[in-house]
TIDREN-900511 format. One record per residue: chain; x, y, z of N, C-alpha, C in turn. Coordinates in pm, whole numbers, plus 50000, padded with zeros to 5 digits. Last residue first. Example, Ala and Ser with C-alpha at 12.3 -4.5 7.8 and 13.67 -1.06 7.14 Angstrom:
(atom "A" (51285 49775 50708) (51367 49894 50714) (51290 50003 50787))
(atom "A" (51319 49431 50780) (51230 49550 50780) (51320 49670 50780))
END
This chain:
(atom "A" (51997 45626 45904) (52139 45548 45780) (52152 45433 45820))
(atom "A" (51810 45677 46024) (51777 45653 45890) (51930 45569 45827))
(atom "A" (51911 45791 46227) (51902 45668 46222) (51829 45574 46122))
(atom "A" (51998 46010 46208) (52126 45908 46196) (52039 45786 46221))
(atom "A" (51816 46192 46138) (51826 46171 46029) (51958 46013 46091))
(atom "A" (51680 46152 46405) (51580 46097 46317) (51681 46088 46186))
(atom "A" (51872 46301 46541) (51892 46170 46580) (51777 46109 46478))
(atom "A" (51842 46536 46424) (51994 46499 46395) (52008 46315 46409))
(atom "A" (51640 46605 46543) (51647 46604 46350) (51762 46527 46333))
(atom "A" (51635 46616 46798) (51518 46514 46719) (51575 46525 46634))
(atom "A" (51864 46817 46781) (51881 46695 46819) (51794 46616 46765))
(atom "A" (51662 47089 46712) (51826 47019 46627) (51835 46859 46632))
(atom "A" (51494 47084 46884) (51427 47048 46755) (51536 47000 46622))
(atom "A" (51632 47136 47154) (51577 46952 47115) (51513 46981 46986))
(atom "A" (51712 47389 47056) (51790 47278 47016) (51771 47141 47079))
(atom "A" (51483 47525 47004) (51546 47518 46888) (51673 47395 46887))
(atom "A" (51354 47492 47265) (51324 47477 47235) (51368 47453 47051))
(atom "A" (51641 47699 47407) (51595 47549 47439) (51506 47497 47324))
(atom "A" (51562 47907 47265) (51674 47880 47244) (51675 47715 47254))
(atom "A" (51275 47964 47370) (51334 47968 47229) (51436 47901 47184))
(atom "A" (51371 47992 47669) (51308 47881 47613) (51277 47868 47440))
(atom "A" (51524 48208 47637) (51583 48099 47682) (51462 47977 47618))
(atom "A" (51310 48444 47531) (51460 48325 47449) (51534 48292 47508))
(atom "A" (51187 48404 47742) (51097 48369 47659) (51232 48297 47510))
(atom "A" (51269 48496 47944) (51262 48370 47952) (51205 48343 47838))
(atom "A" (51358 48777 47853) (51506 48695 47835) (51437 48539 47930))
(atom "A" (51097 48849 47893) (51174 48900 47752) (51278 48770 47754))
(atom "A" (51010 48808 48133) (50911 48744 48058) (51048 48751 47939))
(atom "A" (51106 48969 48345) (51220 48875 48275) (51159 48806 48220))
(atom "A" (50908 49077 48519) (50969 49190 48434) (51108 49038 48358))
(atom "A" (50701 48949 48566) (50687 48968 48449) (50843 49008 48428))
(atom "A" (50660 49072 48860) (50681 48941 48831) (50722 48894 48688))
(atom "A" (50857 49365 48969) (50740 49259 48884) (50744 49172 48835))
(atom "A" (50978 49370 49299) (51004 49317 49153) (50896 49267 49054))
(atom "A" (51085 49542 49536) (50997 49466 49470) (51001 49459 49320))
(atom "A" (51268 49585 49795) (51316 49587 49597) (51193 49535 49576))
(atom "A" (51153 49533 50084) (51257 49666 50018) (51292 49678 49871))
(atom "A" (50812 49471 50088) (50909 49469 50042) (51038 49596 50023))
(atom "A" (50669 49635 50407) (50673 49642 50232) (50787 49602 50227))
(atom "A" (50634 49588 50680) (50581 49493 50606) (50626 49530 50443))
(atom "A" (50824 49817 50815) (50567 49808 50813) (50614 49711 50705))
(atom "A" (51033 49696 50815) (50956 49744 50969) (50795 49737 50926))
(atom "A" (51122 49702 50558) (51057 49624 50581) (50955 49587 50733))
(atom "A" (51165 49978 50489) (51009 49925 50467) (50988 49800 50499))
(atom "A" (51299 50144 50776) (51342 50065 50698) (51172 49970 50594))
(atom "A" (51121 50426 50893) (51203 50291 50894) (51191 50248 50799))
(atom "A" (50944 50611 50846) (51060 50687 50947) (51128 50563 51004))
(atom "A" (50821 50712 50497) (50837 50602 50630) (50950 50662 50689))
(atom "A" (50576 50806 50300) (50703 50881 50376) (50740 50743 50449))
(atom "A" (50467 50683 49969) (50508 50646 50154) (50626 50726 50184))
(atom "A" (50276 50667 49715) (50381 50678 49720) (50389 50721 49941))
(atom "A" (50094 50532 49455) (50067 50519 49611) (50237 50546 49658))
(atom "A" (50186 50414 49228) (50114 50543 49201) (50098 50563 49376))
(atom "A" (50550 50385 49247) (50375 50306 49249) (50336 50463 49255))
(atom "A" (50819 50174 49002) (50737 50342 49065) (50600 50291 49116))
(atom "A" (50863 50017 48870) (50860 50159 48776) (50816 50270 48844))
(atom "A" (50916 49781 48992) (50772 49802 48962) (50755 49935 48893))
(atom "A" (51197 49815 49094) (51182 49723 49010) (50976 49722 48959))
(atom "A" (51266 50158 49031) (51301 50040 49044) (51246 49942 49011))
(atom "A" (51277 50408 48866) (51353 50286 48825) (51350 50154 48896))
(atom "A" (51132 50554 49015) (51081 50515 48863) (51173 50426 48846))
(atom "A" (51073 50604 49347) (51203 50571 49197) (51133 50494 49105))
(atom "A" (50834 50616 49522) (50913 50752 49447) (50993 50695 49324))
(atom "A" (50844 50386 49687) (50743 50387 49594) (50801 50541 49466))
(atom "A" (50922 50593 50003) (50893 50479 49936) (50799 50442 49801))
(atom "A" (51158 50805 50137) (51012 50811 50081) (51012 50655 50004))
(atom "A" (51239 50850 50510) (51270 50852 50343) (51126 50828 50234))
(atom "A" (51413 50924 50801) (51285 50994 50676) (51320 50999 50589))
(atom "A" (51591 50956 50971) (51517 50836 50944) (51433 50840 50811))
(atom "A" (51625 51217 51059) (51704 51174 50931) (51633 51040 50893))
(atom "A" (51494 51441 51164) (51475 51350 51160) (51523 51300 51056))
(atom "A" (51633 51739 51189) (51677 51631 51223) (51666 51476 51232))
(atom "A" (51468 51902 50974) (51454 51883 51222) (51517 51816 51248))
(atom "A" (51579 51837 50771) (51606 51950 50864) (51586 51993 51001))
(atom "A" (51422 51597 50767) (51580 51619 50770) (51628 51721 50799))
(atom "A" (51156 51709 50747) (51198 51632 50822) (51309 51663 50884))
(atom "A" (51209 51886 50476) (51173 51994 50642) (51209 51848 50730))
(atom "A" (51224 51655 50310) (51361 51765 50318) (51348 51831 50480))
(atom "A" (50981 51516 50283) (51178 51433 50316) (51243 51536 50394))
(atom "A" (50880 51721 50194) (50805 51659 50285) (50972 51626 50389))
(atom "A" (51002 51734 49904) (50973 51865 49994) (50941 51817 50180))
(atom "A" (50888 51508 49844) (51016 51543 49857) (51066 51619 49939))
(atom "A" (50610 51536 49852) (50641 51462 49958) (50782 51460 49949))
(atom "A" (50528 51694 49650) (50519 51730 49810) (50606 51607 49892))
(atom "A" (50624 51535 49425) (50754 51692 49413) (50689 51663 49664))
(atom "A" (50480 51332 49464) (50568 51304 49474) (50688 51419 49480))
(atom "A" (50228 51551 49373) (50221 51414 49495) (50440 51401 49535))
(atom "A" (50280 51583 49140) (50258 51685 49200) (50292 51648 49352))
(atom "A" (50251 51336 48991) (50360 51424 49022) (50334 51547 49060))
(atom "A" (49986 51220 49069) (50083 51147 49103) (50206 51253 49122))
(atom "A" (49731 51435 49201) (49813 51433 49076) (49927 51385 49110))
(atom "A" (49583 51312 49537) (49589 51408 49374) (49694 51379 49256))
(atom "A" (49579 51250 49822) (49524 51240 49704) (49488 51342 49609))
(atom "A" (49705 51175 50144) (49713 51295 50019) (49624 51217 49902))
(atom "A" (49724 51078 50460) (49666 51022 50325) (49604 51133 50239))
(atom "A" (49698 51319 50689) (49824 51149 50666) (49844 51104 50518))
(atom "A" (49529 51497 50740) (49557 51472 50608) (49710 51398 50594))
(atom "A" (49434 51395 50954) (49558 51460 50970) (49608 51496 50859))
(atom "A" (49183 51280 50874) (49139 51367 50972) (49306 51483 50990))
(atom "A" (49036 51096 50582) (49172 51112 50728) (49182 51239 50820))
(atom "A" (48805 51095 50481) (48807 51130 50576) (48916 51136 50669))
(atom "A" (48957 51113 50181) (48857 51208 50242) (48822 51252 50403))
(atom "A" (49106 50948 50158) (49161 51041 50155) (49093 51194 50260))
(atom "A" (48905 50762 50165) (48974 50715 50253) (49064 50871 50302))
(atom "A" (48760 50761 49943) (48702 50788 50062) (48803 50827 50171))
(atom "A" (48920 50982 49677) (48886 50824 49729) (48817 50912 49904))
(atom "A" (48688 51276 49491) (48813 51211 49587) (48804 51093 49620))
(atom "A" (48500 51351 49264) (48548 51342 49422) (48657 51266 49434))
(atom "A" (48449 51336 48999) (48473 51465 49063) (48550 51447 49233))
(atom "A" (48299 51108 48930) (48207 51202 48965) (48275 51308 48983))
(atom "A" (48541 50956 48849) (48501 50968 48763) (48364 51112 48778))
(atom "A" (48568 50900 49165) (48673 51021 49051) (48614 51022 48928))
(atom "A" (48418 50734 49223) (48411 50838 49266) (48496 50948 49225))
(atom "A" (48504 50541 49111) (48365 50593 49072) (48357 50657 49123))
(atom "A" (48761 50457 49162) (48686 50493 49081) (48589 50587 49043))
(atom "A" (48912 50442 49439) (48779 50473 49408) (48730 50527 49313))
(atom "A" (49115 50278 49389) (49116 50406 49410) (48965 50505 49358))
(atom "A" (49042 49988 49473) (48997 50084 49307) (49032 50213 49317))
(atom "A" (49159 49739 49640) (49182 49956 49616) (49167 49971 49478))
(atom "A" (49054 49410 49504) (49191 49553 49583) (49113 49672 49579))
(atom "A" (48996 49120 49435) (48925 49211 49496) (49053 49289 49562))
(atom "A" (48889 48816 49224) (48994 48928 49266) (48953 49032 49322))
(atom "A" (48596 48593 49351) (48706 48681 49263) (48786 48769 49266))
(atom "A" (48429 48475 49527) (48562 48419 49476) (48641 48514 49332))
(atom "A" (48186 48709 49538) (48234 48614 49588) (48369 48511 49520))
(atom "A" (48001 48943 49486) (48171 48921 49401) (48213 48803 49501))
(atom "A" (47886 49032 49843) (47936 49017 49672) (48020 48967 49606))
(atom "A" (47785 48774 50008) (47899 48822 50009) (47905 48886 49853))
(atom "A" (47425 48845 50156) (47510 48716 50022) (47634 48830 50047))
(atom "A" (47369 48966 50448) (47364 48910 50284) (47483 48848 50246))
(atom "A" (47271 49044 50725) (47357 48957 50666) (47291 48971 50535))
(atom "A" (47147 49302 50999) (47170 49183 50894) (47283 49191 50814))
(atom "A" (47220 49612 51027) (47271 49508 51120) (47262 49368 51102))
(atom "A" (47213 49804 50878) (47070 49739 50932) (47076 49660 51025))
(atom "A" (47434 49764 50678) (47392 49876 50749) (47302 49903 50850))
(atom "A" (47526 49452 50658) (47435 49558 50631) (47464 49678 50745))
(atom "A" (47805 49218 50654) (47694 49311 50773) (47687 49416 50685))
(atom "A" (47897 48915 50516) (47871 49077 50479) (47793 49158 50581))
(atom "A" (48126 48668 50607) (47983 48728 50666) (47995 48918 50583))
(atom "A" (48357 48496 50385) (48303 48551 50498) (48171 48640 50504))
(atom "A" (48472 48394 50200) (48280 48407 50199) (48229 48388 50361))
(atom "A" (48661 48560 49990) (48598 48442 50054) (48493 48449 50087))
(atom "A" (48799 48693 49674) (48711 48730 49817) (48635 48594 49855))
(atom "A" (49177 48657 49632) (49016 48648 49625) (48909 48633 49716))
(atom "A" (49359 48963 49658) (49361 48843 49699) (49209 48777 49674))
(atom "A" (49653 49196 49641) (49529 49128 49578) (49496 49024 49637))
(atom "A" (49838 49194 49747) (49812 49339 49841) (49674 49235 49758))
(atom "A" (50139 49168 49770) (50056 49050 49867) (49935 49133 49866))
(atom "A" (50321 49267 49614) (50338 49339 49777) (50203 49294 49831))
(atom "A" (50409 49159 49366) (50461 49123 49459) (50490 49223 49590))
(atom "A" (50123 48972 49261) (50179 49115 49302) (50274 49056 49396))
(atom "A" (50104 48723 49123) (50222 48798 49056) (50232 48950 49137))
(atom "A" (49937 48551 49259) (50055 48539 49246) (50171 48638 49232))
(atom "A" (49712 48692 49222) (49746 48697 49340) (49853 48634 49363))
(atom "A" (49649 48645 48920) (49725 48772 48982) (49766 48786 49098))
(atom "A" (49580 48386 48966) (49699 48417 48854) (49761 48555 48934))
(atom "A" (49297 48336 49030) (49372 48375 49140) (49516 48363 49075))
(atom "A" (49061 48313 48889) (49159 48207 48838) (49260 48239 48952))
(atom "A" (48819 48427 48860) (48812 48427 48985) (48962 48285 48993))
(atom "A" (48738 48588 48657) (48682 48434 48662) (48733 48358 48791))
(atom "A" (48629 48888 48607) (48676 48797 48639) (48630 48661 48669))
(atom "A" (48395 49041 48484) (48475 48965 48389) (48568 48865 48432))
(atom "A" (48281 49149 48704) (48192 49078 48642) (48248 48988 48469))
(atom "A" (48507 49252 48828) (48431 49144 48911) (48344 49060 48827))
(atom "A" (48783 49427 48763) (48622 49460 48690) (48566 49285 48763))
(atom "A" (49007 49640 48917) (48943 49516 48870) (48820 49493 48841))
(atom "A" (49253 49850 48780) (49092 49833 48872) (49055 49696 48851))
(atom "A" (49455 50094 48865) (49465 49938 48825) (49347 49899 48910))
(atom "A" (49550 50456 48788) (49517 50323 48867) (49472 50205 48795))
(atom "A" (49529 50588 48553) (49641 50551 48604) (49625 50465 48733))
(atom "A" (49292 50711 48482) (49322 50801 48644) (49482 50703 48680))
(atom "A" (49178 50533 48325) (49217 50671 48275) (49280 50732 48392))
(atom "A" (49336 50264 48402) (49192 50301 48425) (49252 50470 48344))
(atom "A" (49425 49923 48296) (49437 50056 48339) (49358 50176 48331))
(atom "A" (49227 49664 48467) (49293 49730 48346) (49303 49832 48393))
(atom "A" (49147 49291 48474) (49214 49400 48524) (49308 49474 48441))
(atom "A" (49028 49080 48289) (48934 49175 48430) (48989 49308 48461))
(atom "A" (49151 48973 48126) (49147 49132 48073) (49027 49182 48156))
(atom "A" (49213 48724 48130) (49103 48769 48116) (49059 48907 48068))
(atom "A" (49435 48681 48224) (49417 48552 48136) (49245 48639 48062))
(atom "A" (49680 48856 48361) (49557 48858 48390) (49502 48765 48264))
(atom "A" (49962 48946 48378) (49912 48808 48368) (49761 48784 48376))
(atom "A" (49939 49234 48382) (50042 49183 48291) (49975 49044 48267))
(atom "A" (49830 49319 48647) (49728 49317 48537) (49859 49261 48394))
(atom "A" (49969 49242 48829) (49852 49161 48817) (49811 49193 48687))
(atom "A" (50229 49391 48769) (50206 49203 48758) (50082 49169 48727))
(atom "A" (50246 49707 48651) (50158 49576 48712) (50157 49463 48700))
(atom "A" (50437 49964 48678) (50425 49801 48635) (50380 49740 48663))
(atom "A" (50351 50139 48864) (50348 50141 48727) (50318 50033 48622))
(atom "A" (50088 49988 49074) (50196 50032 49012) (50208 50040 48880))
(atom "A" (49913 50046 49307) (49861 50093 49169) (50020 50072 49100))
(atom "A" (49920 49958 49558) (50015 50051 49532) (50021 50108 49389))
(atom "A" (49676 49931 49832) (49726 49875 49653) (49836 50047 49638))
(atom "A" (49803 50058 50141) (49663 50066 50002) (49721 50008 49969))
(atom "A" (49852 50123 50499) (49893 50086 50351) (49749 50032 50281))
(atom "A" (49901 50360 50703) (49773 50334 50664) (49823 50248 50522))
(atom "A" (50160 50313 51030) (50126 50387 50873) (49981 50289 50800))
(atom "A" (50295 50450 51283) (50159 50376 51243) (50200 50461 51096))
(atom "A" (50497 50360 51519) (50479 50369 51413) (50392 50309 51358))
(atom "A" (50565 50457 51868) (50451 50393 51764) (50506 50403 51624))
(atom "A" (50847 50336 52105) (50793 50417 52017) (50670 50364 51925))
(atom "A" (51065 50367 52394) (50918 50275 52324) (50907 50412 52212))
(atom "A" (51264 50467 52512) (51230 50317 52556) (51134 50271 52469))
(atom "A" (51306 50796 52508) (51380 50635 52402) (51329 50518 52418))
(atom "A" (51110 50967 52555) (51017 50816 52546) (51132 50761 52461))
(atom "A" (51057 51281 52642) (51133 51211 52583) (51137 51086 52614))
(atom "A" (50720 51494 52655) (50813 51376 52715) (50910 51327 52637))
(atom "A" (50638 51732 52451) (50622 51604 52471) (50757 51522 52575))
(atom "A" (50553 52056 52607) (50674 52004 52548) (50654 51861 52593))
(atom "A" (50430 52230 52790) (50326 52106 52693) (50434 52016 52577))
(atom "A" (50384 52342 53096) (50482 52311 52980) (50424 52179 52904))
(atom "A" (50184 52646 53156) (50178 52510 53115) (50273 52432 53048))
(atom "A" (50095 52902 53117) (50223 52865 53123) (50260 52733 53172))
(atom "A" (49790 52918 53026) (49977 52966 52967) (50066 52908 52960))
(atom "A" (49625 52796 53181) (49738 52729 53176) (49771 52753 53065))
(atom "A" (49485 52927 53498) (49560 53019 53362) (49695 52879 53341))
(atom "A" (49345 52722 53731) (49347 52851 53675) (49396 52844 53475))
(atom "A" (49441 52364 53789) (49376 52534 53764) (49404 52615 53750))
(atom "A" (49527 52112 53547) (49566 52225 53649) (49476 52292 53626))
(atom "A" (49311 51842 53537) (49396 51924 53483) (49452 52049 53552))
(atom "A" (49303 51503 53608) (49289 51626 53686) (49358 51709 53573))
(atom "A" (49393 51241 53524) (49324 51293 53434) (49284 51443 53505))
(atom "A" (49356 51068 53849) (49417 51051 53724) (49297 51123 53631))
(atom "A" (49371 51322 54150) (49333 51180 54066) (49358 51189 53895))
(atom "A" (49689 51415 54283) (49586 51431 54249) (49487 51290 54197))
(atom "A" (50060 51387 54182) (49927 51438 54316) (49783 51441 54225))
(atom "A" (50166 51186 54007) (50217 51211 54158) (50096 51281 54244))
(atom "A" (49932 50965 53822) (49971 51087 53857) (50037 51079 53983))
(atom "A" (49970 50598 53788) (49889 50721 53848) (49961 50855 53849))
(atom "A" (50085 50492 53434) (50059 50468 53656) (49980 50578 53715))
(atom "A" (50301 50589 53260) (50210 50471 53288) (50175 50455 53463))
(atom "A" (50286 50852 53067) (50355 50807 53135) (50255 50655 53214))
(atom "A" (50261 50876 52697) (50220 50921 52815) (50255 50821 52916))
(atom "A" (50486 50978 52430) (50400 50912 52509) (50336 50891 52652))
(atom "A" (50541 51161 52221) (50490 51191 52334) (50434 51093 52401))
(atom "A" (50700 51069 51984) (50546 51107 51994) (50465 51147 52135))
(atom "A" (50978 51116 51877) (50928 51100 51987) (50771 51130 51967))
(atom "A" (51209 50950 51673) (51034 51065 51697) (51019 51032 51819))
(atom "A" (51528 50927 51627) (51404 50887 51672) (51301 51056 51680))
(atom "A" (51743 50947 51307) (51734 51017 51459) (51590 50989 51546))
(atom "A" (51987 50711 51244) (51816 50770 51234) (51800 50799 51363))
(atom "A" (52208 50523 51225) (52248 50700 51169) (52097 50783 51225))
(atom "A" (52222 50298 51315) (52229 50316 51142) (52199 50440 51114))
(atom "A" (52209 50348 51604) (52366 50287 51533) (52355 50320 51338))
(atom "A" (51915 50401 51611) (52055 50483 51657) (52181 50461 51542))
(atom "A" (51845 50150 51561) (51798 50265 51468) (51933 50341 51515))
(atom "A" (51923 50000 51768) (51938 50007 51618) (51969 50069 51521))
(atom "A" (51784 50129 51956) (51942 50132 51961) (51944 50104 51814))
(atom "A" (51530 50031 51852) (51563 50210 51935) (51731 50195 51886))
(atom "A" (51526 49792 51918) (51526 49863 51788) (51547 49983 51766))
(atom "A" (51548 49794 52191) (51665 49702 52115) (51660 49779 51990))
(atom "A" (51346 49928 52303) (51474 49936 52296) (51559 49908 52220))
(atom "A" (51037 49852 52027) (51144 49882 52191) (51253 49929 52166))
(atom "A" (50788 50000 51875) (50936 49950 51869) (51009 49961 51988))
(atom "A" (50530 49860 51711) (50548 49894 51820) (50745 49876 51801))
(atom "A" (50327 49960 51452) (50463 49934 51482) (50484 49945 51617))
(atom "A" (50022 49872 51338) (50056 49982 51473) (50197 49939 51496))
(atom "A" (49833 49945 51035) (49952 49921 51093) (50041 49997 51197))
(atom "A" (49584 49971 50835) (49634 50066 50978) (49743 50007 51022))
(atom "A" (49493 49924 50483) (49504 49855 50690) (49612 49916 50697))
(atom "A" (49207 49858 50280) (49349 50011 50364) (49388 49927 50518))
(atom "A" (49082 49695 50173) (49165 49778 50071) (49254 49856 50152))
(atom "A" (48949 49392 50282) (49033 49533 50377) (49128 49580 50250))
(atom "A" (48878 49187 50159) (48766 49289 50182) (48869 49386 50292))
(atom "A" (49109 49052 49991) (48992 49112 49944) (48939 49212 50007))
(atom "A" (49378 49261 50165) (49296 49147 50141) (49201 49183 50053))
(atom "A" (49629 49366 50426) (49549 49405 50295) (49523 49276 50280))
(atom "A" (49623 49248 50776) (49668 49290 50646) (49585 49339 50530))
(atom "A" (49459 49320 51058) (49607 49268 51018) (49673 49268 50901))
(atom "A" (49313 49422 51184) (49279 49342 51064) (49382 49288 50978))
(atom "A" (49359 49502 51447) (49258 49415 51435) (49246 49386 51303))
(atom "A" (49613 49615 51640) (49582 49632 51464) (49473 49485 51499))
(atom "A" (49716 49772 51811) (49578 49799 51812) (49596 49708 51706))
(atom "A" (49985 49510 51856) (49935 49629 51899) (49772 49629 51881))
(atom "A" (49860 49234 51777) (50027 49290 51708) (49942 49435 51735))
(atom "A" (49623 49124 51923) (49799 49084 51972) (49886 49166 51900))
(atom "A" (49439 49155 51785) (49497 49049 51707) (49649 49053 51765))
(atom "A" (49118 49231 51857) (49268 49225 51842) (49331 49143 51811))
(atom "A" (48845 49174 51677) (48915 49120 51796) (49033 49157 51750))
(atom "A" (48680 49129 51401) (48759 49248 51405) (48819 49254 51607))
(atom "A" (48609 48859 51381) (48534 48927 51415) (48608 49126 51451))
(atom "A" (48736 48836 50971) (48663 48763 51060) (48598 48902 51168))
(atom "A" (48608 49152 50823) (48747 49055 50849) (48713 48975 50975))
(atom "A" (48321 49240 50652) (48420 49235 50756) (48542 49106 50783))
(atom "A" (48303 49322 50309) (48242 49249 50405) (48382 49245 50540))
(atom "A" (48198 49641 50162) (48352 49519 50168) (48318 49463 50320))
(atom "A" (48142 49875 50015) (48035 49810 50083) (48123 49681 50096))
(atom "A" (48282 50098 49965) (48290 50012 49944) (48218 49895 49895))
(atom "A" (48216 50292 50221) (48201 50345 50100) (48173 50204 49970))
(atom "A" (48303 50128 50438) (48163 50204 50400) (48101 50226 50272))
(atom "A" (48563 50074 50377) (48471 49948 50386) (48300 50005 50382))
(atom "A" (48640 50340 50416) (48665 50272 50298) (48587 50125 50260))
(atom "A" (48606 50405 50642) (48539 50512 50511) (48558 50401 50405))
(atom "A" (48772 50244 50802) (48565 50268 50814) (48568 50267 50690))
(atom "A" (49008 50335 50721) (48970 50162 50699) (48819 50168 50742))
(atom "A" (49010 50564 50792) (49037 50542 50641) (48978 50410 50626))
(atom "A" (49007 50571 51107) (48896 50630 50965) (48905 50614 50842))
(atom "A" (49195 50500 51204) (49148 50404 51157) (48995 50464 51060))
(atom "A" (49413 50617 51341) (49273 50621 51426) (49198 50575 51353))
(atom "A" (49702 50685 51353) (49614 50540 51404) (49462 50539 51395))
(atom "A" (49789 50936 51345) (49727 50874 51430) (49692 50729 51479))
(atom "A" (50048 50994 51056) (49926 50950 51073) (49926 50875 51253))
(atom "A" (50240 51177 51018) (50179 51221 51071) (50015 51148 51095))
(atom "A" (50467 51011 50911) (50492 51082 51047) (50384 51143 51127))
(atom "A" (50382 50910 50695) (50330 50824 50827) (50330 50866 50976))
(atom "A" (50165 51020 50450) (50273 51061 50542) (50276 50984 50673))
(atom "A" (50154 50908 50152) (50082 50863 50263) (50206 50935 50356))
(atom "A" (49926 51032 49837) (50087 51016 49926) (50061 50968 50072))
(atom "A" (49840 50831 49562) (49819 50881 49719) (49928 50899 49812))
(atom "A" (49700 50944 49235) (49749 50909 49325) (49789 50940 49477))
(atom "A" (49658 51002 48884) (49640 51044 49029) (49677 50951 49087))
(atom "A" (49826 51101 48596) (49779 51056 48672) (49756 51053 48814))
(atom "A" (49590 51342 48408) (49694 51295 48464) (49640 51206 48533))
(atom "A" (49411 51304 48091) (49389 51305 48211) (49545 51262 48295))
(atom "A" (49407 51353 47825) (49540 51426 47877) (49483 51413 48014))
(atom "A" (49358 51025 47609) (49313 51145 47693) (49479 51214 47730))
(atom "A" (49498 50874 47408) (49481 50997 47369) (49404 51072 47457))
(atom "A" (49556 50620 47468) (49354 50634 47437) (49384 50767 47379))
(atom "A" (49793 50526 47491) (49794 50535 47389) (49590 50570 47331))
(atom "A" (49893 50370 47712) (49802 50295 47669) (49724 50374 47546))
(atom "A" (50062 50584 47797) (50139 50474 47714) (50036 50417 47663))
(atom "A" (49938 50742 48014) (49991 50778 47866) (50007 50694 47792))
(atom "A" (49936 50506 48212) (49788 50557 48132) (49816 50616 48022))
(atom "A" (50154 50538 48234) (50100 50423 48254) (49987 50425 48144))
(atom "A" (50460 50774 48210) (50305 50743 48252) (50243 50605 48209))
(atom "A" (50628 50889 48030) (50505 50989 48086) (50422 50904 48196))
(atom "A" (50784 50712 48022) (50790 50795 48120) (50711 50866 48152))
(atom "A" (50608 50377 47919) (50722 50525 47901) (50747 50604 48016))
(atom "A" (50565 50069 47937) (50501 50172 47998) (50607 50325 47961))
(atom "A" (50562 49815 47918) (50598 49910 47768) (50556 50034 47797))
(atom "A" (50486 49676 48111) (50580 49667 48096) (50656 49805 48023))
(atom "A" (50210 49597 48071) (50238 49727 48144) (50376 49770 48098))
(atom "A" (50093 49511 47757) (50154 49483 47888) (50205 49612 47950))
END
């Protein structure tokens, strides 16, 4: 069980005797775009059938709305008004401004004109925008230390991989949906039988149809040497990939220059080995509270009180075996 996991590590603990570290993904949100190349690369690479017809979905740009079988990375567009603006204010966090651009026509000219001549001296200093703000962050499987899913797994589909990620093997699962209980950041789920689009622009059979399906941290592609896809093509390097603690010293470092511009909002998520999942190998700058993008604030492995239910029900179980004895021997007399 994951549980018995040490400090070195996940993959240390399982005791194979490699010295492979473990890897993992830092995600900076301050500096991710939106622009959704991770969720291509990754359904490309993949080959992961589409989310109904990918149509907006009303909660900003976001057309796929959550992690699932066939979406391992979704884009999340925070929109935040006023009210949350002030919020934020009052609980100490200093706002980003991202520059947003003004709404309506230009004062002179037609819309999108750029000045002529020599623009030197051009003031390119972003607009100040308290009224509205984006927050986009890219969320994965969080590979955690402590894995629910793979703790309850009835099958031994899902295991710890030499790279310290949590993979699921399709051709051992039985498709019992146990684990999609026990993560508790909703991130596993079994694959339905929605439409697969080819490359060709046809249809096939849905792979792996009704069985567990997350972020392999692309395996097979670390096993070759390369990198996950996703890492690969982010364009702002938003999405880091490499050596879990190496990962987690940058993104401290990351916290700190923030807080020194003043953005105090800026904390890191997934970083404390102590809390209740031991840490995820997928570790998050965020510039809000986690529950603003959807992550639990304490997550808890489902498992982790298997120890003290197991002698409660010991305990229970020892004293209807008192009572049967007590009431079989009084009624012998």
């Amino acid at each position: 069980m994951t549980l018995l996991s040490g400090p070195e590590g996940p993959a240390a603990s399982t005791g194979w005797g490699h010295d492979q570290p473990r890897k993992g993904f830092f995600t900076d949100t301050s500096i991710c775009i939106g622009c959704k190349a991770c969720e291509v690369a990754c359904k490309e690479w993949n080959r992961n059938p589409t989310d109904g017809d990918l149509q907006i979905l009303g909660q900003s740009y976001d057309n796929t709305g959550e992690l699932g079988a066939n979406t391992w990375r979704h884009v999340a567009f925070v929109e935040q008004g006023q009210e949350r603006i002030e919020q934020a204010r009052e609980s100490g966090r200093k706002l980003v401004s991202l520059g947003m651009p003004g709404i309506g026509p230009k004062s002179g000219g037609r819309r999108g004109d750029l000045p002529e001549g020599d623009l030197a001296g051009v003031d390119t200093t972003p607009p100040d925008t308290p009224e509205f703000r984006w927050l986009m962050s890219s969320d994965v499987c969080k590979h955690c230390t402590n894995a629910g899913c793979l703790d309850v797994c009835p099958t031994g589909a899902i295991y710890r991989s030499e790279f310290g990620s949590v993979v699921v093997q399709p051709d051992v699962c039985n498709g019992c949906g146990t684990c999609v209980a026990a993560c508790p950041f909703g991130v596993i789920e079994r694959r339905d039988d929605g439409t697969f689009t080819t490359g060709a622009g046809g249809t096939d059979e849905v792979p792996d149809q009704g069985t567990a399906k997350k972020c392999t941290l692309c395996h097979d592609r670390l096993v070759d040497g390369q990198e996950p896809a996703c890492s690969a093509t982010c364009p702002t390097q938003s999405i880091r990939f490499g050596d879990h603690e190496e990962l987690v010293g940058d993104a401290q470092e990351r916290v700190q220059q923030l807080h020194d511009r003043g953005m105090t909002e800026a904390r890191l998520y997934g970083a404390n080995a102590n809390d209740g999942v031991g840490g995820t190998g997928s570790v998050f700058l965020l510039l809000d509270e986690p529950e603003v993008y959807g992550l639990p604030p304490d997550p808890q492995v489902s498992t982790k009180f298997l120890p003290q239910m197991f002698a409660k029900v010991g305990i229970a179980a020892a004293g209807m075996a008192t009572v049967a004895a007590l009431s079989f021997l009084g009624g012998r007399r």
